[in-house]
C-alpha positions, 0 to 999 in steps of 0.5 A: 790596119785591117788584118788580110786574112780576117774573117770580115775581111773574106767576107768583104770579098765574097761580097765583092764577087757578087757585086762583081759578078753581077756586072759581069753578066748585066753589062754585056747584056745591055750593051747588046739590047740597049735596055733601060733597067727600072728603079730598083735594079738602078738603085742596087747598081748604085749600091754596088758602086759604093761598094766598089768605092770603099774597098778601094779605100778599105785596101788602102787600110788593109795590111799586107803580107810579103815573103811571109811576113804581115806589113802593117806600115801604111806608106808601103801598103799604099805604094803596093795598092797604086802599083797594082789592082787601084787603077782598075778598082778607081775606074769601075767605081767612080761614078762618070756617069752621075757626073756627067750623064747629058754630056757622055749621053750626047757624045754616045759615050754612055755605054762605053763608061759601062765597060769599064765596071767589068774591068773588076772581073779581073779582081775575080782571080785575085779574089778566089786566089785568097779564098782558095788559101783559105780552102786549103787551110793556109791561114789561122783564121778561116771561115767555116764555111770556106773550111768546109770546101776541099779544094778540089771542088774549089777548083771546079767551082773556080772552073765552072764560074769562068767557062759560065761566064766566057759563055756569057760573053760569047752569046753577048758577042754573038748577038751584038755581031748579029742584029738580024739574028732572031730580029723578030723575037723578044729578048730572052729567046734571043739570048738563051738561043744565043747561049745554045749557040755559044756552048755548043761552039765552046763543047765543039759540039757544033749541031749546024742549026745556027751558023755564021753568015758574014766574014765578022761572023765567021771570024769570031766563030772560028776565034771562039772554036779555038777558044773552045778547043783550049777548054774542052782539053782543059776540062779532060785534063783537069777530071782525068787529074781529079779522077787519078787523085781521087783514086790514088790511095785505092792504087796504092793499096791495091799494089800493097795487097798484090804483093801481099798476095805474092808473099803468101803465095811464095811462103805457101801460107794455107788458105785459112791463114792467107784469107785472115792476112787479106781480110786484115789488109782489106778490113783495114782500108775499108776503115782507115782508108790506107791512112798511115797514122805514124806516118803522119805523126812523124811529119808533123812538127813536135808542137803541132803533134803534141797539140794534136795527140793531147785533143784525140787522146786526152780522154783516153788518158784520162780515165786510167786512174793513176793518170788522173791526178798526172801532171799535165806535162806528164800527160802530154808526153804519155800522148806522144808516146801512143802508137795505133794497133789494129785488131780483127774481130776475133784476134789474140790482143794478149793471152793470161799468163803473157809476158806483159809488154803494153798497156791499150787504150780503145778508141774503136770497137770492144773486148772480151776479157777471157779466163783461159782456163773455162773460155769464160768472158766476165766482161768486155770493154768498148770504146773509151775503155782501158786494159793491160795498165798494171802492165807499166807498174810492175812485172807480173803476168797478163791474168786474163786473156783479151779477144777482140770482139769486133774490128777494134782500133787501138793504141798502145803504151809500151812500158819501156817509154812510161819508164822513159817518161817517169825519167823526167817526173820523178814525184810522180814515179815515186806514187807509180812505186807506192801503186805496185807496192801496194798491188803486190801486197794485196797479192801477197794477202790473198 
C-alpha cells in the first residue's frame, strides 16, 4: 500500500491539479465556441484521461488514515474509496466518447459527456486540503518545496485559484447566454471582453459598458452580482485577518514598551538610564522579533526539545574542552539546561573579581575580555567562542571583565544545574575534580 502522505504521492497530486485544472478552464471553453482542438492538444487530453484512471486505481492502493491512525487493510480502504470521491473519479476518466463517439455525436450528447471531466474540480478541495497539511507542517515527510509555503500564502494562492476560476466560468456562462454578443469578432476578443465583463460584476465594479439585454441575462447577472458581493466581503475579511496577523507580534511589543514607558516614568528613572532600558527592548525586537525563546522551549515536549537544543547548540558545547570527551548523554542534558541572554553593546557581562555564577556560550555577536585595573582589552571573542567555564569547577573569582562589543546573544550554564547534572555521571564528575585540582594547583605555583 502506498503511504498517503509520501513525497510520490503529493507529487501525484499536484500532477493531478494541473491535469485538473486544465479541463477545468478548456471545457467550458468549448462547450461555448464549439471548436475543434488539433492533434497535439487532443493527445495530451487523452493523457490526462489515463492519468485520471490510474489514480483511481492507485487510491484503491493508497492507505488511509482514521483518528489518526494509518490503515493499511485493503478491504477497508476500498469501502471508504466507493463511499466517497470513486464515483466522481470513475465518471471524469472513463473514456465515453472513445466507446461510442458515432452514437453520442448523433443523439448531440458529445458536449454534455464533457461536462462530466469537470466533476473532478471537486477533487481540487480534497487535493489542496492535504497539501496545506503539508504547508503547515503536519506530516513527517514533506516536500521542500511545499515546506517552503507559509501557510498564509497558501491560503492566498487557494483563494486566487478559485476566484480565477469562478471568473472563468462567469465569462463562459456570459457568452454561452449571449450568442449575439460580439458575434462579429473573432474568439479570443469575444472571451477577454467576456472576462472584463465577469470581473467587473464579481469586484461590484460594474462600469455599465456591457450590460444585460434579455430576462436570462439579467438573471444570471443579478445571481453572479450576489456571488460577487459574498467574495468581495470575503477577500476584505481574509486581508484584514492576514493584516492583523502579520501585525500581531509589532502589537504586542508595542504594549509591552508602553508599560515599560509607564515604569520608567512612574519610578522617575533619569533619561540616560531610561533610553538604555528602551534601547534594549527595541534592540531586542528588531533582532528576535519579540520571540520568547523560553517560552518555546517550555511547550515543547522533552523529546522534541531535546533534539532541538542538541541541533542549535551542539557546536557550542563542543568546543569547551572538558565537554569534548563528555558522554554524549551528558551532552544532551547540558543543552536543556541552556538559558538565552541578551546583551547590549557596551553591557557589563560580569566585572574581574565577581562572584562567578554562569559560564556563556556566544551565539551572536563579541566580547571584549577587559583587565579592570588598565581598561585594557587582550582579546575578544566572537561567535562560537566560549567564556566564564572555570566558573562550574571551582569557585574562585571572575579574573577578567567581559564588555559586550556588539549586541550579542547569548546563552548561559548556571553552576547550580552542571552540579545537577554531574549528579547523574558520576566518572565524568570525578575528571571535572582532577580539572579544578589540577587549576588550583598551578594557582598555587604561581
Amino acid at each position: 500500500m502506498i503511504h498517503p502522505n509520501s513525497p510520490g504521492k503529493r507529487i501525484w497530486d499536484l500532477l493531478l491539479i494541473i491535469c485538473i485544472t486544465y479541463f477545468a478552464i478548456e471545457v467550458p471553453l468549448r462547450l461555448v465556441f464549439h471548436y475543434k482542438n488539433d492533434i497535439d492538444i487532443s493527445l495530451f487530453e487523452r493523457i490526462c484521461q489515463v492519468i485520471f484512471m490510474t489514480d483511481v486505481i492507485i487510491n484503491f492502493n493508497t492507505a488511509i488514515i482514521q483518528n489518526r491512525i494509518l490503515i493499511h487493510k485493503r478491504s477497508i480502504v476500498a469501502k471508504q474509496y466507493l463511499k466517497t470521491w470513486f464515483l466522481v473519479d470513475f465518471l471524469s476518466a472513463f473514456p465515453f466518447d472513445l466507446l461510442g463517439a458515432s452514437v453520442y455525436g448523433t443523439l448531440g450528447i458529445s458536449d454534455g459527456l464533457r461536462i462530466l471531466r469537470l466533476l473532478r474540480v471537486a477533487r481540487i478541495f480534497d487535493l489542496f486540503k492535504e497539501l496545506r497539511k503539508m504547508a503547515m507542517g503536519g506530516h513527517e515527510t514533506n516536500l521542500k518545496v511545499i515546506e517552503a509555503i507559509s501557510p498564509v500564502t497558501f491560503r492566498l494562492t487557494f483563494f486566487i485559484y478559485w476566484s480565477s476560476l469562478f471568473a472563468h466560468w462567469m465569462a463562459c456562462g456570459w457568452i454561452h447566454l449571449s450568442p449575439e454578443f460580439l458575434a462579429d469578432s473573432d474568439l479570443t476578443t469575444r472571451y477577454i471582453r467576456a472576462l472584463y465583463w465577469s470581473l467587473t460584476t464579481l469586484t461590484t465594479i460594474g462600469y455599465g459598458d456591457i450590460t444585460p439585454v434579455t430576462n436570462i441575462q439579467t438573471v444570471y447577472t443579478m445571481v453572479v452580482m450576489i456571488f460577487g458581493v459574498a467574495i468581495y466581503g470575503y477577500v476584505i475579511g481574509n486581508i484584514a485577518s492576514l493584516l492583523s496577523g502579520l501585525d500581531i507580534s509589532r502589537n504586542l511589543f508595542q504594549e509591552k514598551l508602553n508599560t515599560i514607558n509607564a515604569f520608567l516614568k512612574y519610578k522617575k528613572v533619569p533619561s540616560d538610564l531610561a533610553n538604555r532600558v528602551r534601547s534594549y527592548y527595541i534592540n531586542l525586537w528588531e533582532n528576535k522579533h519579540g520571540i520568547d525563546e523560553e517560552e518555546i522551549w517550555d511547550n515543547l515536549p522533552s523529546g522534541i526539545r531535546i533534539d532541538l537544543s542538541l541541533f542549535l547548540h551542539h557546536h557550542l558545547i563542543n568546543v569547551v574542552p572538558f565537554f569534548k570527551d563528555a558522554p554524549e548523554e551528558l551532552k544532551r542534558e547540558i543543552v536543556l539546561e541552556l538559558k538565552p541572554a541578551y546583551y547590549m553593546k557596551g553591557d557589563i557581562i560580569f566585572r574581574e573579581g565577581d562572584v562567578p555564577h554562569n559560564m556563556y556560550f556566544i551565539s551572536k555577536g563579541h566580547v571584549d575580555v577587559i583587565r579592570e585595573e588598565t581598561g585594557e582589552i587582550f582579546a575578544t571573542l566572537s561567535s562560537g567562542s566560549f567564556f566564564g567555564e572555570m566558573s562550574l569547577i571551582d569557585d574562585s573569582l571572575r579574573t577578567a571583565t567581559i564588555r559586550a562589543a556588539s549586541i550579542c546573544d547569548l546563552y548561559t550554564l548556571s553552576k547550580e544545574r552542571f552540579d545537577a547534572v554531574l549528579k547523574h555521571h558520576p566518572g565524568f564528575a570525578k575528571y571535572i575534580s582532577k580539572i579544578a585540582k589540577e587549576r588550583r594547583n598551578r594557582q598555587l605555583k604561581t
